[in-house]
C-alpha positions in Angstrom: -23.5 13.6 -15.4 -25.1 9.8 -16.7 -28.7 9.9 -15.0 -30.3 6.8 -14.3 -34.4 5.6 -13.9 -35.1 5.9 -10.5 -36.4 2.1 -10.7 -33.3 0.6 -11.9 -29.9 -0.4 -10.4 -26.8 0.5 -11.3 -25.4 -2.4 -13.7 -21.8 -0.4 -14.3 -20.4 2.8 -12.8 -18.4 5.8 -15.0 -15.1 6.6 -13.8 -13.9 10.1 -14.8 -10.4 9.3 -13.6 -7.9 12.1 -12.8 -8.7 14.8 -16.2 -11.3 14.6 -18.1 -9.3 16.5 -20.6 -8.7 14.9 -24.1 -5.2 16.3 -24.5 -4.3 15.1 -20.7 -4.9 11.3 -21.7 -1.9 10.5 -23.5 0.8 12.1 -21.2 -0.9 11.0 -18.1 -0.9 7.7 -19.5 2.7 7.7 -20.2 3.2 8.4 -17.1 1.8 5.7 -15.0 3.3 3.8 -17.3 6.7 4.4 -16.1 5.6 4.6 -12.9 4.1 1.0 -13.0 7.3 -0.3 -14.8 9.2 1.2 -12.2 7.2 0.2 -9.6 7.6 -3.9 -10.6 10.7 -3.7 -11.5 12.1 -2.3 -8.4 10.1 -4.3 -5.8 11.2 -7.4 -7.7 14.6 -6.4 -7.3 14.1 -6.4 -3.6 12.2 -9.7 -3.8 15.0 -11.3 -6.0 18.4 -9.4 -4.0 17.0 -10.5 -0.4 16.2 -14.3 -1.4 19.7 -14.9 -3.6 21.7 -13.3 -0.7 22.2 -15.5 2.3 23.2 -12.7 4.6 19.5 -10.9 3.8 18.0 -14.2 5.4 16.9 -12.0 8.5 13.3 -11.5 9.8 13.7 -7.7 8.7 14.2 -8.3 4.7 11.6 -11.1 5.1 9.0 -8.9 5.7 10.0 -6.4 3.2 10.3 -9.0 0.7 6.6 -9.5 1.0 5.9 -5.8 1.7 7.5 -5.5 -2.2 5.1 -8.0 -3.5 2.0 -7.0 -1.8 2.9 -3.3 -3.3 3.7 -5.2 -6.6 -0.3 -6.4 -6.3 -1.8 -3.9 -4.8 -0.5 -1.2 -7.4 -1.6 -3.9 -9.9 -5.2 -4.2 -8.8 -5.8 0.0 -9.6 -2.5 0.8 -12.3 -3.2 -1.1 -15.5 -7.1 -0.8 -15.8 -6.4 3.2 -15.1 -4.4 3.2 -18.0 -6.4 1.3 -20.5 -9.6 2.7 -19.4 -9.4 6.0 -18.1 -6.3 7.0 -20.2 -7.0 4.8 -23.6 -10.6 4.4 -23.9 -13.1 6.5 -24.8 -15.8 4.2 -22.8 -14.3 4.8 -19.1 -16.4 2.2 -17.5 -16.5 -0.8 -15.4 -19.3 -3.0 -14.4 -21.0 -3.1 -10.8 -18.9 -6.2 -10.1 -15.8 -5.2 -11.5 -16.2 -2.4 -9.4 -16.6 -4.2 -6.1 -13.9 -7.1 -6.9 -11.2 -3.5 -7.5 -12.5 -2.3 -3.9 -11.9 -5.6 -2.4 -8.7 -5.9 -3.5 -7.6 -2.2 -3.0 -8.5 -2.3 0.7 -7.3 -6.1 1.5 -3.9 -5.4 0.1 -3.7 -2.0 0.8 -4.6 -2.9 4.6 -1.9 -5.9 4.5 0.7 -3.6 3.7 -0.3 -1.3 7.1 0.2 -4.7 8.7 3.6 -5.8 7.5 5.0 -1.8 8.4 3.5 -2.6 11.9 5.4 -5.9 12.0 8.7 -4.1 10.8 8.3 -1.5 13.0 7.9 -4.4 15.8 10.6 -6.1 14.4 13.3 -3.1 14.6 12.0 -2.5 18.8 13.0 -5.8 19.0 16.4 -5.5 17.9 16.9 -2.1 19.8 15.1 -2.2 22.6 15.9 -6.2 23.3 18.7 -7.4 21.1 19.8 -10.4 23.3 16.6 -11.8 23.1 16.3 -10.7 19.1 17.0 -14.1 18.0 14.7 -16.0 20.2 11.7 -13.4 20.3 12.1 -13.3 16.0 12.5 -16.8 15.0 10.9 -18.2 11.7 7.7 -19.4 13.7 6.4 -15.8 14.9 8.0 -14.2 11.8 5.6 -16.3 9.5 2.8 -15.9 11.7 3.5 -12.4 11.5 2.9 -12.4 7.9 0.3 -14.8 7.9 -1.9 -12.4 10.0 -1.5 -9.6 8.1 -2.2 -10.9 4.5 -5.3 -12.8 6.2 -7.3 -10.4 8.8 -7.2 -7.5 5.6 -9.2 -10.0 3.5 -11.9 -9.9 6.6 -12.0 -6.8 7.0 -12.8 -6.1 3.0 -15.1 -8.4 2.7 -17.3 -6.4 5.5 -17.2 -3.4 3.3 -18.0 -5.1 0.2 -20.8 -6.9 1.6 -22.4 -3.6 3.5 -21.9 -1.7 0.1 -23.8 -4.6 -1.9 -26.8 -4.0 0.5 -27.0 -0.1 -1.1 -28.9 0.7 -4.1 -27.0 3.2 -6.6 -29.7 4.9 -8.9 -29.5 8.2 -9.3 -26.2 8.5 -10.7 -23.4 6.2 -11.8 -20.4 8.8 -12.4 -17.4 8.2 -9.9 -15.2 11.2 -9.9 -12.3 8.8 -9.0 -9.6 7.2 -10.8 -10.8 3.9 -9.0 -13.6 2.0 -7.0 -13.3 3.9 -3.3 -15.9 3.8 -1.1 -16.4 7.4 -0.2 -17.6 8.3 -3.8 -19.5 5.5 -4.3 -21.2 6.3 -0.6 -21.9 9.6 -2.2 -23.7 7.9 -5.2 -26.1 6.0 -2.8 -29.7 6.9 -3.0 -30.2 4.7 0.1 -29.5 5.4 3.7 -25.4 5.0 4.0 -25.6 5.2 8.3 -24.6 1.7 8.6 -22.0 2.0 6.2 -20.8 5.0 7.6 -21.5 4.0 10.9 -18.5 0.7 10.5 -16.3 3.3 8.8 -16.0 5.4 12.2 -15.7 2.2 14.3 -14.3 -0.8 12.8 -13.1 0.6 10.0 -11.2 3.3 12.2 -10.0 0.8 14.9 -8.9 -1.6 11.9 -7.1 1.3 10.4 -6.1 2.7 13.5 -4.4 -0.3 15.5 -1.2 -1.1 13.4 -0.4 3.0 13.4 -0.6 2.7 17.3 1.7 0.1 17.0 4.2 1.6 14.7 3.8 4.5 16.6 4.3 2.8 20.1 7.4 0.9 18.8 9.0 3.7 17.8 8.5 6.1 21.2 10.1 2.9 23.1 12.6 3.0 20.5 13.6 7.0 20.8 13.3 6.3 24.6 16.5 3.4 24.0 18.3 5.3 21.7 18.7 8.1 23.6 20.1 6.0 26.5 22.8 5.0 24.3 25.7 7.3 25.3 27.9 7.3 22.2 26.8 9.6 19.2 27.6 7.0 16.9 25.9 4.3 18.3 22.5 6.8 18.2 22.9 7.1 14.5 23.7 3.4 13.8 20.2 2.7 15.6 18.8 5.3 14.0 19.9 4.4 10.7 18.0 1.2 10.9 14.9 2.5 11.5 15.1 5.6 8.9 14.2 3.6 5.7 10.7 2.1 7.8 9.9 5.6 9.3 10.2 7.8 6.1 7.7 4.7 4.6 5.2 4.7 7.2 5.0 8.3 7.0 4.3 8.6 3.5 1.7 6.1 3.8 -0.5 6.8 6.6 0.0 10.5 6.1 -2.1 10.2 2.5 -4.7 7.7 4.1 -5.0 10.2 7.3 -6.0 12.9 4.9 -7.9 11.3 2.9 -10.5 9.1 5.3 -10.4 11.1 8.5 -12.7 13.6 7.1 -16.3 14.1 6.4 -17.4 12.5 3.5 -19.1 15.4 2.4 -15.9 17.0 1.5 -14.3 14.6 -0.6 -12.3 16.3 -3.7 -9.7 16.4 -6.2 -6.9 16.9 -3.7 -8.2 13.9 -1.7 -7.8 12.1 -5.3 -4.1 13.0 -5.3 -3.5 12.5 -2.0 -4.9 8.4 -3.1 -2.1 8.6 -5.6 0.4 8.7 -2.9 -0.7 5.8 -0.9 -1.7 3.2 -4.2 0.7 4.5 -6.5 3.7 6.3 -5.3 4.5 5.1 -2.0 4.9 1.3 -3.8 7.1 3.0 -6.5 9.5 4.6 -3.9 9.7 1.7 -1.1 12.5 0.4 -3.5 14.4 3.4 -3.7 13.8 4.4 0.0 15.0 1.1 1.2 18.0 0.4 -1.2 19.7 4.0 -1.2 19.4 4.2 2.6 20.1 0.7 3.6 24.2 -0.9 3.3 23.2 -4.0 3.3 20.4 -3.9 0.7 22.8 -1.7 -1.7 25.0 -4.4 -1.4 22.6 -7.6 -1.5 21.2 -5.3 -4.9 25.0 -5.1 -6.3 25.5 -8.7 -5.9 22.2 -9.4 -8.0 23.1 -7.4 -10.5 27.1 -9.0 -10.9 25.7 -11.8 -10.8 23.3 -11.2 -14.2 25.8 -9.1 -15.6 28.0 -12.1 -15.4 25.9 -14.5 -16.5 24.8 -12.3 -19.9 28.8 -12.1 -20.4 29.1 -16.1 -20.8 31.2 -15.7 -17.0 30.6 -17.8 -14.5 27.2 -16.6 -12.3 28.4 -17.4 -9.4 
């Protein structure tokens, strides 16, 4: 472990990534390569199926067309320098500000996409639970304001952090046993008192966190409560089925985060490092999949996309 003089302040920090194993490197960084290709690919597949296909024009796909490119920039903000840093070079470091900017980013985004599965989930009580009202309740107005609240209040809520974490001093050591800039390791690096810090993590950080969960969670006992009114069995699953691609997303999602920030920071370790890889990594790899193989009318939307360039690479007509 990199000491520092007790004097001095930290100018860069050392992140030991996910192996410090030399033979580990190279497959690992084959690996999130695919995963990253995979990732962009597929969410701008969802971005480019639901704005070419005129019958994907509903507030649903409109927020999963920016839940796809918020994953496409969130996984961007931790993916690439992971692989050219902690996987390529023998120098794994980045500097103090680098550091923070990552953080920022991380949480903002990471936080806007909690906000956008809360407005889904909103979205689909809506339609269940007051579908003759769908139309007039979801119109483009609230939709956009919608999305313009949860890409915004993040970047708030971020810039808290950052600033509280800017007020500690780091210098006794600079190694970060992460793959990125989180804040629980870095709190752990502190050789100043981290109360305040942790103090907003257990209050604003967990209401912030907290809320849009409640919501997703509310939305979705009012929405079991409506389904099982309906008599039919096949009207149960048709609701269900609308809901199934959102719920198996939000679990994925806030399961990782759950287990890896409602704990004591004292007890932060590798498997809290791979539970991160869920939430920044895979769950932004899979929302694709999840949402075209269980969804008809994404399948479809996705099909047409693909005639359509298929058609177009032939010399046939696009269209």
């Amino acid at each position: 472990m990199e000491r520092l003089n007790q004097t001095s302040r930290v100018s860069e920090f050392i992140l030991l990534g996910l192996s410090s194993l030399p033979e580990d490197q190279k497959p690992l960084f084959i690996i999130f390569f695919i995963i990253y290709l995979v990732t962009i690919t597929g969410n701008l597949l969802i971005i480019l199926a639901i704005h070419s296909d005129s019958q994907l024009q509903t507030p649903m796909y409109f927020f999963l067309s920016f839940l796809s490119f918020i994953d496409i920039c969130f996984t961007t903000t931790i993916v690439p320098r992971m692989m050219l840093v902690n996987f390529l070079s023998e120098k794994k470091t980045i500097s103090y500000a680098g550091c923070l900017a990552q953080m920022y980013f991380t949480y903002a985004l990471g936080n806007t996409d909690s906000y956008l599965l809360a407005a889904m989930a909103y979205d689909r009580y809506v339609a269940i639970c007051d579908p003759f009202h769908y139309i007039t309740i979801m119109s483009r107005r609230p939709c956009v304001l919608l999305v313009a609240f949860s890409c915004s209040l993040p970047h708030f809520h971020s810039l808290l952090h950052i600033l509280l974490l800017n007020q500690l001093t780091f210098c006794d050591s600079n190694v970060v046993h992460h793959f990125f800039c989180d804040i629980n390791p870095l709190l752990k690096l502190s050789c100043s008192s981290i109360f305040v810090n942790d103090l907003t993590i257990k209050t604003e950080g967990l209401v912030f966190w907290v809320t849009p969960f409640l919501c997703i969670v509310f939305s979705y006992v009012r929405i079991l409560i409506a389904v099982l009114r309906i008599p039919s069995a096949a009207g149960k699953r048709k609701a269900f089925s609308t809901c199934g691609s959102h719920f198996t997303v939000v679990i994925l999602f806030y399961g990782s985060i759950f287990y890896v920030y409602l704990q004591p920071l004292s007890s932060y370790t590798v498997q809290d490092r791979v539970a991160t890889i869920v939430y920044t990594v895979l769950t932004s790899m899979l929302n694709p999949f999840i949402y075209s193989l269980r969804n008809k009318d994404m399948k479809r939307g996705l099909g047409k996309l693909l005639g359509r360039r298929k058609s177009y690479l032939e010399g046939g007509n696009p269209s």
